[in-house]
C-alpha positions as CSV (number, residue, x, y, z in Angstrom):
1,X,0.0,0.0,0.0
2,X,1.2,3.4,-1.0
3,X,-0.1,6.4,1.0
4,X,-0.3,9.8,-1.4
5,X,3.3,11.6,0.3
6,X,5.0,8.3,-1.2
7,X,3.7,8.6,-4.5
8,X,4.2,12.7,-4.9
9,X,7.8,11.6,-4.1
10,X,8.3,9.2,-7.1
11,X,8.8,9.9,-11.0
12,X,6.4,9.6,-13.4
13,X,7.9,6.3,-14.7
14,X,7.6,4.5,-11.5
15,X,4.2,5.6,-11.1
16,X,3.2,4.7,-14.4
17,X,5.0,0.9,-13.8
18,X,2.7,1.1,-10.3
19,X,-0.4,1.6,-12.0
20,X,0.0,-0.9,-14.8
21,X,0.8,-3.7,-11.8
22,X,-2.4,-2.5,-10.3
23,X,-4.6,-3.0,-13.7
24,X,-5.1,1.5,-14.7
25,X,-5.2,1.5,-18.2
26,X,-4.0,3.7,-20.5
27,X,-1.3,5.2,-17.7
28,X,0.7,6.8,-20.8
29,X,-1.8,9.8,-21.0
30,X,-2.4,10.6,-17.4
31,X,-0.4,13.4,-15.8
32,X,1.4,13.0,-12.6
33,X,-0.8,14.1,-10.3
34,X,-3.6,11.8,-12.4
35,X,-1.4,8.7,-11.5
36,X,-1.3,9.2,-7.9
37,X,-5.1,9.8,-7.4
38,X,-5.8,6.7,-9.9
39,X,-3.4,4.5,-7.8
40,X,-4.6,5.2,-4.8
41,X,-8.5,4.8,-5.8
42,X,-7.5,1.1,-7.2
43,X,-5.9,0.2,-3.8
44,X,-8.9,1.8,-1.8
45,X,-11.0,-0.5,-4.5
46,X,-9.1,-3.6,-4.1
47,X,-8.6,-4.6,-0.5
48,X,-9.1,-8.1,-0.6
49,X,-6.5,-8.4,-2.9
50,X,-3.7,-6.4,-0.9
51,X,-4.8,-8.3,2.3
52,X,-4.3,-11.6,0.7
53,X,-1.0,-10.2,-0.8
54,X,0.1,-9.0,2.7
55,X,-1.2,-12.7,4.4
56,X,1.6,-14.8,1.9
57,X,3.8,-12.4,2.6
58,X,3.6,-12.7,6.5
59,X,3.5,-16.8,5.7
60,X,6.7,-16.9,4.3
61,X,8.3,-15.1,6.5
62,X,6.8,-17.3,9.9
63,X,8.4,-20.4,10.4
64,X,5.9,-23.3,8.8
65,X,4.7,-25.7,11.7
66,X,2.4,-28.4,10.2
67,X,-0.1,-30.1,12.9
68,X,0.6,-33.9,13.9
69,X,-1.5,-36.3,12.0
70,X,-3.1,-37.4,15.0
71,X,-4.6,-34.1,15.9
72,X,-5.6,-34.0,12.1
73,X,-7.6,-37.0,12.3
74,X,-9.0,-36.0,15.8
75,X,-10.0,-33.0,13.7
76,X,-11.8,-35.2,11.5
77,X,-13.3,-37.2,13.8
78,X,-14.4,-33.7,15.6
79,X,-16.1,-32.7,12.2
80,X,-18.6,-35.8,12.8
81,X,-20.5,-34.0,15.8
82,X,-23.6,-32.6,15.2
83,X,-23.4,-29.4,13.5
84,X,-25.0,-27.4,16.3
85,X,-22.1,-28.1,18.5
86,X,-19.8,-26.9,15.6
87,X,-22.0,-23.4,15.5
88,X,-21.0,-23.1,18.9
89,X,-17.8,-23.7,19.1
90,X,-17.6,-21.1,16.1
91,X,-19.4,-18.5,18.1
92,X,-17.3,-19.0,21.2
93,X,-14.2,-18.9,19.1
94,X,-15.0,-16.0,16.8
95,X,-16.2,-14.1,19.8
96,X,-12.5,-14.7,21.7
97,X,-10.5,-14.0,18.3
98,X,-12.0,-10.7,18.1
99,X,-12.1,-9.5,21.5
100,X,-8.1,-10.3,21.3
101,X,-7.6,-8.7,17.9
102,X,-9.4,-5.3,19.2
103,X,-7.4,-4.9,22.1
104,X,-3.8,-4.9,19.3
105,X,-5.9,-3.1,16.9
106,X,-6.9,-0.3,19.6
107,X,-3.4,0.3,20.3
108,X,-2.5,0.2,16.5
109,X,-5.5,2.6,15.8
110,X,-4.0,5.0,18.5
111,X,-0.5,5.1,16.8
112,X,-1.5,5.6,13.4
113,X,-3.7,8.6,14.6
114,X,-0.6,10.0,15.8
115,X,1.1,9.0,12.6
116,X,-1.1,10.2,10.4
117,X,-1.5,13.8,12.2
118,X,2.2,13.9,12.4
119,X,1.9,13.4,8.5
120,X,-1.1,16.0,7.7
121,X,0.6,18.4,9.9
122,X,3.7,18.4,7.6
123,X,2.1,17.6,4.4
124,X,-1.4,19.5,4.0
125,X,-0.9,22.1,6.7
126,X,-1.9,24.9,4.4
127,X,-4.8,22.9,2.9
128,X,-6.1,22.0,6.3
129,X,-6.5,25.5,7.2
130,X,-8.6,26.4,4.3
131,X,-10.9,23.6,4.5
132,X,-14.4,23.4,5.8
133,X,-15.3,22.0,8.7
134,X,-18.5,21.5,8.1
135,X,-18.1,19.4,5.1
136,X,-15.1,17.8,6.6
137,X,-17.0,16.4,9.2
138,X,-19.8,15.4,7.5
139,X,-18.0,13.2,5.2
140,X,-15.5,12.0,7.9
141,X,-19.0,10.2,9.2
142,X,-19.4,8.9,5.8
143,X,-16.0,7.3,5.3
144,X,-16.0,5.8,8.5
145,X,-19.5,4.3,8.0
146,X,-18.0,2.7,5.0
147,X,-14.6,1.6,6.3
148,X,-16.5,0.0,9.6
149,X,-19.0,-2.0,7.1
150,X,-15.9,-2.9,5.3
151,X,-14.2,-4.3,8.5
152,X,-17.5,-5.4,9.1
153,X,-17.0,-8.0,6.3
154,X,-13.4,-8.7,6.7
155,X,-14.4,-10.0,9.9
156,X,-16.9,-12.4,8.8
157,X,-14.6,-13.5,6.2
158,X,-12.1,-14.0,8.7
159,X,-14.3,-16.2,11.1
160,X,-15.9,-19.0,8.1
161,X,-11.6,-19.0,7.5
162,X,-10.8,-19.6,11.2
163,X,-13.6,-22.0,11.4
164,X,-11.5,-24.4,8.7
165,X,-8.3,-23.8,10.2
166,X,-7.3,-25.8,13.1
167,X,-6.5,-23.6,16.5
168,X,-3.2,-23.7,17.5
169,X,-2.7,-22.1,13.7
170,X,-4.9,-19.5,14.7
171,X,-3.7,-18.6,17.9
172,X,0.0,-18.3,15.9
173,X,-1.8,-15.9,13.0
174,X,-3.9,-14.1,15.7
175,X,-1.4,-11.6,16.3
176,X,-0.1,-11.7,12.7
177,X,-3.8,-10.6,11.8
178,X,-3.7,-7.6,14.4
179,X,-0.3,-6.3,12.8
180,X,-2.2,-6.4,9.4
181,X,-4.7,-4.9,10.4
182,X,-3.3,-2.0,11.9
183,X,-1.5,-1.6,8.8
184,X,-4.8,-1.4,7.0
185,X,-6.4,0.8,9.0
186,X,-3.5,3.2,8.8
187,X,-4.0,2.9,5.1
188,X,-7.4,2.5,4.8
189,X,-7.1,6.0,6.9
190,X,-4.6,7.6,5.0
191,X,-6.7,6.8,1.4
192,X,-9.7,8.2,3.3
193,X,-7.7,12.0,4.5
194,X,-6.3,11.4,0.5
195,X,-10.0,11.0,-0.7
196,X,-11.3,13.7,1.8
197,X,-8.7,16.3,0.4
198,X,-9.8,15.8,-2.8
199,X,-13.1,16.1,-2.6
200,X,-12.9,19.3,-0.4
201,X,-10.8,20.6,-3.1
202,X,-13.8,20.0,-5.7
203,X,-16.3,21.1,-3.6
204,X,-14.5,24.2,-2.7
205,X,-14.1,24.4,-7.4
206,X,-17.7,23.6,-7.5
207,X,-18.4,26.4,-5.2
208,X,-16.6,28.9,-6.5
209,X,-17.9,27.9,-9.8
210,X,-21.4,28.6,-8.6
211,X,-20.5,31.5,-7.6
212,X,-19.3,32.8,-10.5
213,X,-22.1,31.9,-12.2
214,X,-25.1,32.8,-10.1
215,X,-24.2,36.6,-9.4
216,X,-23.7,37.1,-13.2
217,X,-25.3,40.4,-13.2
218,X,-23.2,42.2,-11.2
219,X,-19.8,41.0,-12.9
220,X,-18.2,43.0,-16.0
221,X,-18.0,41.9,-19.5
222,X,-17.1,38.1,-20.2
223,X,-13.9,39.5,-21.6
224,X,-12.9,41.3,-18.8
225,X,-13.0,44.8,-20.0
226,X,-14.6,47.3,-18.0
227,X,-16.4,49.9,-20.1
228,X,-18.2,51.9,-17.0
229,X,-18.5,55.4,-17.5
230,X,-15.9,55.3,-20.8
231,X,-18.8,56.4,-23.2
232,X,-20.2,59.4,-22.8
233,X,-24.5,60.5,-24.3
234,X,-26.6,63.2,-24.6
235,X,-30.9,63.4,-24.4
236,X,-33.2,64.6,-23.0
237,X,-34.7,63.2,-19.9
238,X,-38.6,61.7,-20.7
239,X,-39.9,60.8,-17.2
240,X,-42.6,58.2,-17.4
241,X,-45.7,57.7,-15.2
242,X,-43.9,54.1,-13.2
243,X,-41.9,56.7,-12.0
244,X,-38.2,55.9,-13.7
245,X,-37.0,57.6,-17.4
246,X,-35.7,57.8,-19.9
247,X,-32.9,59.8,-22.0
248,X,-34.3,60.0,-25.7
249,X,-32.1,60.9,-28.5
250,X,-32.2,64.1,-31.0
251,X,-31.5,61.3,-33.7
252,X,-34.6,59.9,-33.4
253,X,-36.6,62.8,-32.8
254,X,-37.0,62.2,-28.5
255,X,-39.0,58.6,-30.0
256,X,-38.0,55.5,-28.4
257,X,-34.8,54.5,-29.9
258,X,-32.1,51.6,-29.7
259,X,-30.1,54.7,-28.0
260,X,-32.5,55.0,-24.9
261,X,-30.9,55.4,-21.4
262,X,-32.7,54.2,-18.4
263,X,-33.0,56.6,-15.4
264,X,-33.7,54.8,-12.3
265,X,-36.3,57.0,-10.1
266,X,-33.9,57.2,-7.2
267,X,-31.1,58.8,-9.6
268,X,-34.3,61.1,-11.1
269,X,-34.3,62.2,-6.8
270,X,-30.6,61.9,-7.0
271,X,-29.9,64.7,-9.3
272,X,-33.1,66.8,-9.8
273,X,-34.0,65.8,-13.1
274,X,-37.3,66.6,-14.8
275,X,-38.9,66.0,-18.0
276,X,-37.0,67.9,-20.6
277,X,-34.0,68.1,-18.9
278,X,-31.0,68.2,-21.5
279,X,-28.2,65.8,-19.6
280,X,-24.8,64.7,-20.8
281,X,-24.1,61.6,-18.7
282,X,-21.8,58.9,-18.3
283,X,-23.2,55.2,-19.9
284,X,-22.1,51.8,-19.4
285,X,-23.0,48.9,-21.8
286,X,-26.1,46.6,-20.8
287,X,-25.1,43.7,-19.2
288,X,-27.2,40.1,-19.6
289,X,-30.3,40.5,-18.8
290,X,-30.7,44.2,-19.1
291,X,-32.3,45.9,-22.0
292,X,-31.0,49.8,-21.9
293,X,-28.3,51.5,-21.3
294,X,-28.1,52.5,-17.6
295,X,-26.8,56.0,-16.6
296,X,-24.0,56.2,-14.1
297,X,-22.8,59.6,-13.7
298,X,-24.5,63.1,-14.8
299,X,-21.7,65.7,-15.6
300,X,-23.9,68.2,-16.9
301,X,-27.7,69.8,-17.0
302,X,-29.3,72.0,-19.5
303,X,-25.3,73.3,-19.4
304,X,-24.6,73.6,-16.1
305,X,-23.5,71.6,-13.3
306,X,-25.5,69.0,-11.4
307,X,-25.2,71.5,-8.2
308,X,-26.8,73.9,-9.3
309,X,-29.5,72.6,-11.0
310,X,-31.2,71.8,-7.8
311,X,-31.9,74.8,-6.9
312,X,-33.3,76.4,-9.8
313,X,-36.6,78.1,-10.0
314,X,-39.7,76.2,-11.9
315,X,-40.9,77.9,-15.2
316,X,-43.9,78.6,-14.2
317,X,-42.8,81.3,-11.4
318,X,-40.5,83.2,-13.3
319,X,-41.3,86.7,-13.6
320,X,-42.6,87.5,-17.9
321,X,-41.6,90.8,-19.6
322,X,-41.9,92.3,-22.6
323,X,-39.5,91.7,-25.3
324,X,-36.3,94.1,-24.8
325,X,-33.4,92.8,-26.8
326,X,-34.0,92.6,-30.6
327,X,-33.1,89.5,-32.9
328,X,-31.1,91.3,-35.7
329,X,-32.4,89.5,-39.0
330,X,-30.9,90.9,-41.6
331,X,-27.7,89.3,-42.7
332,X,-24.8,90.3,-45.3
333,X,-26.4,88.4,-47.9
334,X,-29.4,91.3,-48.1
335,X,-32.3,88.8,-47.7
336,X,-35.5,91.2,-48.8
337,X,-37.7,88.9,-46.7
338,X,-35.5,89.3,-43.3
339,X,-34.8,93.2,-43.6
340,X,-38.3,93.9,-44.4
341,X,-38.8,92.3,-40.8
342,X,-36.6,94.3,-39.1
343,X,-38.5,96.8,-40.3
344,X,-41.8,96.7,-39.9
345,X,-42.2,93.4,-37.5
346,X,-39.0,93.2,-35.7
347,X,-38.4,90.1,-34.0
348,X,-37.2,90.2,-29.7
349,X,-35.8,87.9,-27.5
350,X,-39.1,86.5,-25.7
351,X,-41.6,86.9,-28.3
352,X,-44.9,85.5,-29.2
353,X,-44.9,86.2,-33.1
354,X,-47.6,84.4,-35.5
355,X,-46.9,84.3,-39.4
356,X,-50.4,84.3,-40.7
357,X,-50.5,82.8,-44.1
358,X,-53.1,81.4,-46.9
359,X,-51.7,78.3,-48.9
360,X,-49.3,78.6,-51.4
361,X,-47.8,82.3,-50.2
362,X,-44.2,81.1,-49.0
363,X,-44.2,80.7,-45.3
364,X,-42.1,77.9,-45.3
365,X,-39.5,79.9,-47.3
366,X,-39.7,82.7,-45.5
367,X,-39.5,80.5,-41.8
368,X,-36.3,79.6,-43.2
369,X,-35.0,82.7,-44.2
370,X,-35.8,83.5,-40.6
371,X,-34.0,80.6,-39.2
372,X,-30.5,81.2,-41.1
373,X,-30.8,84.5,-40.0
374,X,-30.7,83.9,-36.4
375,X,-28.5,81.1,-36.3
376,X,-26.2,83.2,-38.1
377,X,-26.2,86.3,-36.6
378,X,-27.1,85.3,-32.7
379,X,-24.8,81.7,-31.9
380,X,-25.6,82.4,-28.7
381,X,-29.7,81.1,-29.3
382,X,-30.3,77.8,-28.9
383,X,-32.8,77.3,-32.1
384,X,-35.4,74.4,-32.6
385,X,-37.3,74.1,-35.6
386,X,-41.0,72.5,-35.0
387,X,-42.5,71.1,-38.0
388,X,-45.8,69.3,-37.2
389,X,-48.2,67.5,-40.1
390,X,-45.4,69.1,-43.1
391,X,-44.3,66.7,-45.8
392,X,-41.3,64.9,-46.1
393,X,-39.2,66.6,-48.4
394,X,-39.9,69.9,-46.9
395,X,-38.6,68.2,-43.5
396,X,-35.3,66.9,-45.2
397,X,-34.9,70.3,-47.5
398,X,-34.8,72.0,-43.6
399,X,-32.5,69.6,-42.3
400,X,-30.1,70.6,-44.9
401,X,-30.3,73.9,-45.4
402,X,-30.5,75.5,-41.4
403,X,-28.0,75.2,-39.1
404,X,-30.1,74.7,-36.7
405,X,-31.9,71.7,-34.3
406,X,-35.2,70.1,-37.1
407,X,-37.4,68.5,-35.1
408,X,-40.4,66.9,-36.9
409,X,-43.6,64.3,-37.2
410,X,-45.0,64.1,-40.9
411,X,-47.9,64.3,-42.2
412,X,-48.3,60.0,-42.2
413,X,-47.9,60.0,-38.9
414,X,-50.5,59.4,-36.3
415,X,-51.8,62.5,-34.2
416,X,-50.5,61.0,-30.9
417,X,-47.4,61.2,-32.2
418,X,-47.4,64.6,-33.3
419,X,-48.7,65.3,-29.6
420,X,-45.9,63.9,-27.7
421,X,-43.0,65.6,-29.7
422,X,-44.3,69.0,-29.3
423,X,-44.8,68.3,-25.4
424,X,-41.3,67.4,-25.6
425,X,-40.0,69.9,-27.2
426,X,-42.1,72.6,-25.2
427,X,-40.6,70.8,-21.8
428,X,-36.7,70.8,-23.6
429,X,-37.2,74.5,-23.9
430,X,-38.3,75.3,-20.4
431,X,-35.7,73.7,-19.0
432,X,-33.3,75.7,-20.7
433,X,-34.9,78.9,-19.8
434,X,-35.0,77.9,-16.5
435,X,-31.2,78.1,-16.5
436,X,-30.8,81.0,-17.8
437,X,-30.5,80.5,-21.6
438,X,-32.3,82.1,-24.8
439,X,-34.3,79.5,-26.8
440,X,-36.2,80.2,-30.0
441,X,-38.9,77.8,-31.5
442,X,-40.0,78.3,-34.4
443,X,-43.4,76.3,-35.5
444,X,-45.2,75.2,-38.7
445,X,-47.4,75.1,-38.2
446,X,-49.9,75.6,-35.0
447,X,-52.9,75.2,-36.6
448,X,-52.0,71.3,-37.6
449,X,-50.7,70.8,-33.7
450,X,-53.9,72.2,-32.7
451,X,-55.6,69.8,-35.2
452,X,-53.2,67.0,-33.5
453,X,-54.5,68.2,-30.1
454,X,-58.2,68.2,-31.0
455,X,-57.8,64.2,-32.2
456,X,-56.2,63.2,-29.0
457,X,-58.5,65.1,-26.5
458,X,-61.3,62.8,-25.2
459,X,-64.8,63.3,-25.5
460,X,-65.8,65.8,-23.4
461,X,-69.9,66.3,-24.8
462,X,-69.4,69.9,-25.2
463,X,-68.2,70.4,-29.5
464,X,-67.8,74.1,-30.6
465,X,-68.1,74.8,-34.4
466,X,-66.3,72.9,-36.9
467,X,-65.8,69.9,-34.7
468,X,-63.6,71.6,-32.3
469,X,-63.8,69.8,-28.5
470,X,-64.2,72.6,-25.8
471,X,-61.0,71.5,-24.0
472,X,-59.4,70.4,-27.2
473,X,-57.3,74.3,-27.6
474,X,-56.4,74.1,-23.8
475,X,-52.7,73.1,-24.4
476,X,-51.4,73.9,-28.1
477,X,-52.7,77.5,-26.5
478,X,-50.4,76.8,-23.4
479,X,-47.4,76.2,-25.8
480,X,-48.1,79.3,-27.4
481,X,-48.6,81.0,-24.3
482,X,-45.3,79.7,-23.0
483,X,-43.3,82.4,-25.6
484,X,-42.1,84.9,-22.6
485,X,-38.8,87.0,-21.8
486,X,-37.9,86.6,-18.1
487,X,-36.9,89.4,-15.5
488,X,-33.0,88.3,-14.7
489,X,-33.0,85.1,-16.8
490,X,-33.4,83.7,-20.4
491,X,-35.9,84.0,-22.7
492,X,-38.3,82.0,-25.0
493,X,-39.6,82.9,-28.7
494,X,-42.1,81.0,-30.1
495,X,-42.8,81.8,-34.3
496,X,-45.8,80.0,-35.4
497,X,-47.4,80.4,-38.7
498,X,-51.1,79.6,-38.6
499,X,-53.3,79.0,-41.6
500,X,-56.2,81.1,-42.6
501,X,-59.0,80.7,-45.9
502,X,-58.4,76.9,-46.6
503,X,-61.8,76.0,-46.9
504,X,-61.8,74.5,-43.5
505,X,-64.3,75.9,-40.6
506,X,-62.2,74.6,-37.9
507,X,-59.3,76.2,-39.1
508,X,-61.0,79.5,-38.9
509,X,-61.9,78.6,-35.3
510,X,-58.3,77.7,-34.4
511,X,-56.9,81.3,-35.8
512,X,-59.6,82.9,-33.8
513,X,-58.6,81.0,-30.6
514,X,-55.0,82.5,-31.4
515,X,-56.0,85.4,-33.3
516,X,-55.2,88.0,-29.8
517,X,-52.6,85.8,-28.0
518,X,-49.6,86.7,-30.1
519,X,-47.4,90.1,-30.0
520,X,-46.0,90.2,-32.9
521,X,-48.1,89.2,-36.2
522,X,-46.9,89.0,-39.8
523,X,-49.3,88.7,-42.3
524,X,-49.2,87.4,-45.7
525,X,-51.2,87.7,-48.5
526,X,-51.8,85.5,-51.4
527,X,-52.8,88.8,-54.1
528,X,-49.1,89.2,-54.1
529,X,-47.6,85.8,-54.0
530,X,-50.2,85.1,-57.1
531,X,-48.3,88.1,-58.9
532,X,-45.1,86.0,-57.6
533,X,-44.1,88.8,-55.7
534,X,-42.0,87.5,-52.7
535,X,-42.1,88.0,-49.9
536,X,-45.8,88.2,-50.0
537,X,-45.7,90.4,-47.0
538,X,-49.0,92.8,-46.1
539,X,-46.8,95.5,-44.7
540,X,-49.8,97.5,-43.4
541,X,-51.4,94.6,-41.7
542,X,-48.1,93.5,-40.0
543,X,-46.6,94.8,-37.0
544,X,-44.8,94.1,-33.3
545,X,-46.5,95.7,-30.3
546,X,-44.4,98.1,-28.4
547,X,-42.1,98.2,-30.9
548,X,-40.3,101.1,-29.3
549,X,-38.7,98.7,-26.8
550,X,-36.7,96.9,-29.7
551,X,-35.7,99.8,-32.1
552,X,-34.1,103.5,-31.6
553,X,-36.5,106.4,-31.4
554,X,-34.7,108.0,-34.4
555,X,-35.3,104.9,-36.7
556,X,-38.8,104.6,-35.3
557,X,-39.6,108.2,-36.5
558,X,-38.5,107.3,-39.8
559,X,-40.9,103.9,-40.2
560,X,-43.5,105.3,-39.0
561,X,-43.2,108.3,-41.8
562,X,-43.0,105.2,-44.0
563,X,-46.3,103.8,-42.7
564,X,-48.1,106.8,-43.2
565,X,-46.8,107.2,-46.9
566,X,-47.6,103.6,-47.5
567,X,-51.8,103.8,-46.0
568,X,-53.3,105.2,-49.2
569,X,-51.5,101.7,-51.4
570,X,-53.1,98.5,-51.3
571,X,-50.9,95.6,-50.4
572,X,-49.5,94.7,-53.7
573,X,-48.3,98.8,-54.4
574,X,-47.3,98.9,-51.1
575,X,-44.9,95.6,-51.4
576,X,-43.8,96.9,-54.9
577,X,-42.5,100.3,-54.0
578,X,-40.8,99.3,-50.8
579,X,-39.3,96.0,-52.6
580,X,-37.9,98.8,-54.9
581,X,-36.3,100.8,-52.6
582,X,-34.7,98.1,-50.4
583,X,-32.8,96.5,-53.3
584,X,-31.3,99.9,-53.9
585,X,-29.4,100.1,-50.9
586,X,-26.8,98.2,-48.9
587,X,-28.7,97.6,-45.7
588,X,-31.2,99.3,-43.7
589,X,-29.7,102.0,-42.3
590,X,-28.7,103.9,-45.7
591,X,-32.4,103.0,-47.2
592,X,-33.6,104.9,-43.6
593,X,-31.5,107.6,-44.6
594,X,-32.4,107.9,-48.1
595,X,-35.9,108.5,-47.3
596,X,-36.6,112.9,-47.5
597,X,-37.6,114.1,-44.0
């Protein structure tokens, strides 16, 4: 018998000639360690056959002492008895052999103990002290359930032997027996401490294993990269009514997107975040099991710190004013369109201007005009064009042509949608002006959003004319309304166009709804765009009220000298002769001055 410090301390080649002796096959392909496991399973498997070995050996090497014949054939004759005697006589003598081969095999046990910890103490020191006791106790009972059921059997075995054998050769092997005995109980021990290391050591691989396994949310990528915080997005925060949000994306016109970032509602407490919120965060990738992108970090709101976003004042108690600081529209390019604006509509920071238009006279043209010439000549706006129920092309001809943020919904999509991108928008540019900064929106049109509004409303019972619900103008008039310039803050400007004389009674009912909300109107009329005269601008019918807060007094005086030349025209004379005279000159200022007076 070979215990497993023996075997560590041999070659491979002897432990590969020990393991074909005890029957392993294919020893060539097993690795050291391999060997001496295999080897000492096949002993622990084949005790008979080492006790036997161990019994010839201990034979030859006690003197041989055959019995006289005569106590042979007394034997014999001793065999003739009845067989209940014989039983007896076995008993007794079975019960005296193994009261006599405890008392050796006590002593034995108690020195192999002390063996075998002198052994584990300067072997598996380390391994003892990381091993459970729990399980190391548990199948210590198990091991010595099986080795006393095993000694169980040896010792039946050994009385039907003794009962064959004559006694004075079992009194001479009684104490051979003990010896062996001890010997394999030291073994049978030492195989069972082997066995017991190596299953702690797979129960402690299993463990870990399961550990490694079952937590698999909370562990990095499968490669081992760590990408936590290394990407960087930007949305705007959508809170929903469970309570958590999300970040939409610009790209996909603030729709649900493969780009969505999921705010947890402790991290909306966290940081103060509202719906509309612009936030540039830090992102990690979704792990199994998730579906977003979760948020980790926010390093900035609506452009300023987290800090100081919490204590910002809400929208709605922010002090409105009139219009003060005037939006410059005319540009180096001398767009007719723009300078006639400055003109006679000009255009402040916080205002509430409608572009009222029939079909077919330009608006979108001239929106755009309006849009290049902001973004051009005041970076410092943030601009957001709003095009609600307009046709595709016009929405990608925008997208090219403005520098400037094109939000839109066609006309083939469903109302709901138009709906929830103009909230959206509305709640983006609150946010901003809430910290401070000058936002412009400019809309085409409010009479489709009010449409949009209208299909979305629920039945109340009470329908005005032209199929309009009572409640139905309650909110597109609350965006409009939201246009304001605020006392030590930002500013919001909202330019609508609204439609008028397309056939459609609830349009008319719509422009009357808005008709006396707006301070700043621009009309247009189709007499002059049919004469393709552009822009189709009704100078007399367009104006800014209190004007005199956006332009000198000097050039003031001068306009309104203009206005009272221009009262006896109609609107296509009017457009003519003023279209004349503004080509002539370099800007405003020298056509100002080339007027007598």
């Amino acid at each position: 018998m070979f215990d497993i410090i023996e075997l560590n301390g041999k070659k491979v080649a002897e432990l590969r000639e020990i393991a074909s002796k005890l029957g392993i096959t294919r020893v060539d392909k097993l690795k050291k360690q391999d060997l001496v496991y295999s080897i000492l399973d096949e002993q622990a498997a084949q005790p008979s056959a080492n006790k036997s070995k161990a019994k010839g050996d201990a034979k030859e090497s006690s003197p041989k002492k055959r019995a006289p014949r005569a106590k042979k054939s007394t034997d014999d004759q001793g065999q003739d008895k009845p067989k209940s005697d014989n039983r007896r006589r076995g008993k007794d003598d079975g019960q005296d052999d193994k009261s006599k081969s405890d008392a050796p095999s006590a002593e034995g046990g108690s020195d192999s103990n002390k063996e075998g910890q002198d052994q584990g103490r300067r072997s598996g020191e380390s391994m003892r002290e990381r091993r459970d006791r729990r399980r190391r106790e548990g199948q210590g009972d198990e091991a010595r359930g099986k080795d006393e059921n095993a000694k169980g059997g040896q010792d039946q075995g050994g009385k039907n032997d003794r009962n064959d054998r004559n006694d004075r050769n079992d009194r001479n092997n009684r104490g051979e027996r003990g010896d062996r005995n001890n010997r394999n109980d030291r073994n049978d021990r030492n195989n069972r401490n082997d066995r017991n290391n190596r299953n702690d050591r797979n129960d402690r691989n299993n463990r870990n294993n399961r550990n490694r396994r079952d937590p698999f949310l909370s562990e990095p990528e499968e490669h081992g990269f760590d990408f936590d915080g290394l990407v960087q997005t930007e949305g705007v925060v959508e809170v929903q009514q469970e309570g958590h949000a999300f970040l939409r994306s610009a790209d996909y016109n603030y729709l649900n997107s493969p780009d969505d970032v999921y705010i947890s509602a402790k991290q909306l407490k966290q940081f103060g975040l509202q719906t509309g919120d612009t936030v540039v965060a830090g992102i990690r990738p979704p792990r199994i099991g998730e579906k977003y992108y979760p948020l980790l970090d926010v390093k900035s709101v609506n452009g300023r710190s987290p800090e100081w976003i919490k204590n910002r004042v809400p929208f709605k108690f922010l002090t409105p004013l009139f219009p003060q600081e005037r939006f410059k529209l005319s540009t180096a390019r001398g767009t007719v369109s723009t300078r006639l604006m400055d003109l006679f509509a000009p255009i402040g920071k916080g205002q509430r201007g409608m572009i009222v238009s029939q079909p077919k006279t330009g608006k979108t043209t001239l929106l755009k005009d309006v849009a290049n010439a902001i973004s051009l000549n005041h970076p410092e706006v943030y601009l957001i064009i709003l095009l609600i129920d307009e046709r595709p092309e016009e929405v990608t001809d925008m997208k090219r042509s403005v520098n400037a943020e094109v939000v839109a919904s066609t006309f083939d999509e469903p109302a709901d949608r138009h709906v929830r991108i103009a909230n959206l928008v509305l709640e983006k540019a609150k946010r901003m002006v809430e910290c401070g900064h000058d936002v412009c929106i400019l809309l085409d049109s409010i009479t489709r959003l009010a449409r949009a509004y209208n299909t979305v409303s629920p039945s109340s019972g009470k329908i005005l004319s032209g199929g309009v619900e009572a409640n139905a103008l309650q909110k597109p008039k609350r965006f409009f309304g939201a246009a304001r310039n605020i006392e030590n803050g930002g500013s919001l400007s909202i330019i609508a166009t609204a439609l008028t004389e397309t056939g459609s009674k609830m349009d008319e009912v719509i422009f009357e709804e808005f008709k006396g909300t707006g301070n700043m109107e621009l009309q247009l009329d189709r007499r002059i765009s049919n004469r393709r005269i552009y822009p189709a601008i009704d100078i007399l019918a367009s104006g800014t009220r209190r004007e005199d807060l956006l332009m000198d007094k000097a050039d003031l005086q001068r306009i309104w000298i203009l206005r009272k030349h221009l009262a006896d025209m109609n609107s296509v004379e009017a457009m003519e002769f003023v279209k004349d005279r503004v080509e002539g000159s370099r800007n405003n200022e020298e056509f100002l001055a080339s007027m007598n007076g």
